[in-house]
C-alpha positions as CSV (number, residue, x, y, z in Angstrom):
1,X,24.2,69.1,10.9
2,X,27.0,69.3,12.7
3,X,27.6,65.7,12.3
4,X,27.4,65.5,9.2
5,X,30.3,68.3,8.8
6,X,32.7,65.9,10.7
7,X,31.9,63.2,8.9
8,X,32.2,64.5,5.5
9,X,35.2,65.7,7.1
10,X,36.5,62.9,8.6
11,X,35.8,61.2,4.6
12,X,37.9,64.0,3.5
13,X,41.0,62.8,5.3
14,X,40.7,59.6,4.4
15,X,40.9,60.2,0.9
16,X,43.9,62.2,1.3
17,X,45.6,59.8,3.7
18,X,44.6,56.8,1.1
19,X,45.8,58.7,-2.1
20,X,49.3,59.2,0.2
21,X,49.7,55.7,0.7
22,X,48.8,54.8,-2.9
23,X,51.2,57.7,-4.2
24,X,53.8,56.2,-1.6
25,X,53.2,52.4,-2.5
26,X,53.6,53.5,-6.5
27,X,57.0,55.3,-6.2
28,X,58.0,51.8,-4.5
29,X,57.0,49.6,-7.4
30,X,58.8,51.9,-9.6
31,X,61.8,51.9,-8.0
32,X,61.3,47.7,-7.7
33,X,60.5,47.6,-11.3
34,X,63.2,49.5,-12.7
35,X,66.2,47.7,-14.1
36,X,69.5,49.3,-12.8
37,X,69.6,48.3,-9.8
38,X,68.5,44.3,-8.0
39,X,68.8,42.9,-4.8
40,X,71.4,40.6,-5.3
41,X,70.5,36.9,-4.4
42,X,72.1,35.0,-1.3
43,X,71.1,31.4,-2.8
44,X,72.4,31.9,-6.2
45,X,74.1,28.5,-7.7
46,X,77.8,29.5,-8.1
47,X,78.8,27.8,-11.7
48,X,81.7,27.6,-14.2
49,X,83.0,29.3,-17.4
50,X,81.8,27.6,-20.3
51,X,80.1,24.9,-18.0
52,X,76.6,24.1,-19.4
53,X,73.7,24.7,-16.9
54,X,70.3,23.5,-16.6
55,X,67.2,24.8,-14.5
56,X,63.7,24.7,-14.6
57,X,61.3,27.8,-15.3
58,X,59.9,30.0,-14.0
59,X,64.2,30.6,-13.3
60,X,67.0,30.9,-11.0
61,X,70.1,33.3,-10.3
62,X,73.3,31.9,-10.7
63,X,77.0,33.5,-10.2
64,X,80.3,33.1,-12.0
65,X,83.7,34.5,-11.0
66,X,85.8,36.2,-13.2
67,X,89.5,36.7,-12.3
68,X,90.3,39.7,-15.3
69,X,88.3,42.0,-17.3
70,X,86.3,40.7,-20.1
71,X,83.0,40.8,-22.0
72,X,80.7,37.9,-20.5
73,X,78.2,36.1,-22.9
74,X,75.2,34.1,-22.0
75,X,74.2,31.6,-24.6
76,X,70.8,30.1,-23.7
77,X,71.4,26.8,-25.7
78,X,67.8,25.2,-24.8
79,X,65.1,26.3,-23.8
80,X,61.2,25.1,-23.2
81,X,58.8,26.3,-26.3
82,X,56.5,27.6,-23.9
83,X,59.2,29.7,-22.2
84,X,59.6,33.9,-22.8
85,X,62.7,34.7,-21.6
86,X,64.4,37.0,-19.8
87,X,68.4,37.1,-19.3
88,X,69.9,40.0,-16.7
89,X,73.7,39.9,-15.7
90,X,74.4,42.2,-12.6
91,X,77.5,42.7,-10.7
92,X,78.3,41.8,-7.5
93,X,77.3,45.8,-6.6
94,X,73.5,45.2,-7.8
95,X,74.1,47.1,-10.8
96,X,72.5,45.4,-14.3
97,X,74.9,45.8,-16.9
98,X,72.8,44.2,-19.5
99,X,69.1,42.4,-19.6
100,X,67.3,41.1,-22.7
101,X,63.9,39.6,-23.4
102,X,63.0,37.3,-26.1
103,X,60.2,38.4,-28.4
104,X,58.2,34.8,-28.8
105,X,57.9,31.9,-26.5
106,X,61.0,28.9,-27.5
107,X,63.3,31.6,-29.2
108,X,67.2,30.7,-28.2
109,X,69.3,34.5,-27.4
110,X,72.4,35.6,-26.3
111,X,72.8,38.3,-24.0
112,X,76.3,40.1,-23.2
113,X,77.9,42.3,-20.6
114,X,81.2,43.9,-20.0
115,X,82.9,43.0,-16.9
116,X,85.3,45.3,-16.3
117,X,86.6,44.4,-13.0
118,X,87.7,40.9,-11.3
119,X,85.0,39.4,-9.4
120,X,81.1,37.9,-9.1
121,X,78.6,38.4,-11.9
122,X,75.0,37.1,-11.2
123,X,72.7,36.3,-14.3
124,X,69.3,36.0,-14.0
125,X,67.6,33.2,-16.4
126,X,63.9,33.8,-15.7
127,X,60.7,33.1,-17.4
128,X,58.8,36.1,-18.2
129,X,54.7,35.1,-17.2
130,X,56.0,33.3,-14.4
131,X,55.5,29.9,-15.7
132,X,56.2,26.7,-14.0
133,X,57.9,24.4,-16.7
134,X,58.2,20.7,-16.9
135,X,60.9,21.0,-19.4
136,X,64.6,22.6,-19.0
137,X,66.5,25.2,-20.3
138,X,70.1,25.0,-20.7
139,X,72.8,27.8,-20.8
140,X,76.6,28.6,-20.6
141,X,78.6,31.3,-19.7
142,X,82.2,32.3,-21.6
143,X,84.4,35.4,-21.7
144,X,85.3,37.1,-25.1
C-alpha cells in the first residue's frame, strides 16, 4: 500500500510540474504572438524610397532610412493570387507602428505608418499560411 501512496504521489507532482511548464510555455507564445513588439531582423535587405521591390513568399524584412519625420506608405503593387498577406512596419526600437492583413488571397493593400523620428523602419511583407510561392510580389515604399 504504501507504494502505491508514493506513486499516486509521485503522479501528483508530475501533473503539477507539467501544467507549470505548459502555463510557462503559453505565457511565452503570447508574448511571441503579440504584435507590439518584434525582434528586429539582422539580415533585412536595406532598400530605397520609392524604389520598387521584389521577393518571393512566404516573405522577407526589409529596411528603409528616413532622414525627417513623415508618414511611410507601403504599396504592395503585385502580388501572387495564392498569396494572403501580411504588411508590419516597425521601428528600429522593435516597436510595430502599423500591421495589416489582407482579407482574400491576390488582393493588392496599402499599409501606413508614422515615422516620427529620423532613422530605420523595417517592414515585414509576409505570406500569412506560410506558403512557398513560385511567383513574386512587388512593393514600394514613399513618404507623405
Amino acid at each position: 500500500m504504501k507504494f502505491m501512496i508514493n506513486a499516486e504521489r509521485c503522479v501528483c507532482e508530475d501533473v503539477f510540474a507539467m501544467r507549470i511548464e505548459l502555463l510557462v510555455f503559453g505565457i511565452c507564445l503570447i508574448w511571441l504572438a503579440s504584435p507590439g513588439f518584434a525582434t528586429l531582423p539582422s539580415d533585412a535587405q536595406i532598400i530605397g524610397l520609392d524604389e520598387s521591390v521584389m521577393g518571393y513568399a512566404p516573405g522577407a524584412y526589409y529596411k528603409v532610412e528616413i532622414t525627417t519625420p513623415a508618414t511611410l506608405q507601403v504599396i504592395l503593387e503585385e502580388v501572387p493570387a495564392q498569396m494572403q498577406t501580411r504588411i508590419a512596419i516597425i521601428n528600429e526600437e522593435g516597436t510595430w507602428l502599423a500591421s495589416e492583413d489582407t482579407t482574400s488571397p491576390g488582393e493588392k493593400m496599402m499599409v501606413e505608418a508614422n515615422a516620427d523620428a529620423p532613422g530605420w523602419y523595417y517592414i515585414a511583407i509576409l505570406e500569412l499560411n506560410g506558403k512557398t510561392l513560385a511567383d513574386p510580389y512587388s512593393f514600394r515604399v514613399v513618404t507623405m
